[in-house]
N, C-alpha and C positions, 0 to 999 in steps of 0.2 A: 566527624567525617563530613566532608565538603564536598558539595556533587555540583559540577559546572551546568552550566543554563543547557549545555548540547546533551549533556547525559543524564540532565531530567528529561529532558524530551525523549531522547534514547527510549528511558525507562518509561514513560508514558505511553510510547508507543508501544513497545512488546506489551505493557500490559492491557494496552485494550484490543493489540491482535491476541493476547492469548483468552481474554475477557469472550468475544467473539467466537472462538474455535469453541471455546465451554460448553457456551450458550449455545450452540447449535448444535452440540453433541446433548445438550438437560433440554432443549425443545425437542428435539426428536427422540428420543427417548419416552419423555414422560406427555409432550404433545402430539406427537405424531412426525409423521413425513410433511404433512401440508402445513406445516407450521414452524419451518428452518428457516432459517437466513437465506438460504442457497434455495428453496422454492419459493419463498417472496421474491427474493428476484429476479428468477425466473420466469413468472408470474408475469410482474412489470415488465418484463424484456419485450414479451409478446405482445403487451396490451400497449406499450410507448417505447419503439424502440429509441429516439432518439433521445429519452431519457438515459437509458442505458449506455449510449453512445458516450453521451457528453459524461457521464459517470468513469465512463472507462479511459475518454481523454486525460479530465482529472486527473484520474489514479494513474497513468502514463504517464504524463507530467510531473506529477510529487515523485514519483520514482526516476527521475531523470535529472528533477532538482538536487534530491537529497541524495544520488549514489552519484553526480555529477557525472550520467556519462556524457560520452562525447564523440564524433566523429573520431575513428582509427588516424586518423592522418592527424587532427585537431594534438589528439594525445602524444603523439610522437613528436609534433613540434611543441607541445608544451615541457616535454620530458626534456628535448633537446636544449631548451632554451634555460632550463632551470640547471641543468648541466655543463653549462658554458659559465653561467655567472655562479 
């Protein structure tokens, strides 16, 4: 079985968002509340917001790259245009 470069990535990805969701269910569990993913940072958020900021651009970004969206109007002349030829 032959997995193309987009669907190791694919696969890469879910499994380090599902790596992630774990860990923060076996840290809070067995570490506590003050010791998740989600109250580090939170944490950080307070103490540097524009850490946070530029974090959340990022991850704004990679989700805009990889789901390609696009302006409504963008998408309908692309649809039209791929529809003509």
């Amino acid at each position: 079985m032959s997995f193309k470069p987009n669907q190791i990535t694919a696969i890469v990805l879910i499994f380090g968002g599902l790596f992630f969701i774990f860990y923060d269910i076996f840290a809070l569990y067995f570490f506590g509340a003050d010791n998740t993913i989600s109250y580090v940072v939170n944490v950080w958020g307070w103490s540097s917001p524009l850490g946070i900021f530029i974090a959340g651009v990022v991850c704004g970004g990679l989700a805009v790259h990889f789901l390609k969206w696009a302006p409504m109007e963008k998408q309908i002349r692309e649809k039209d245009e791929t529809d003509i030829s």
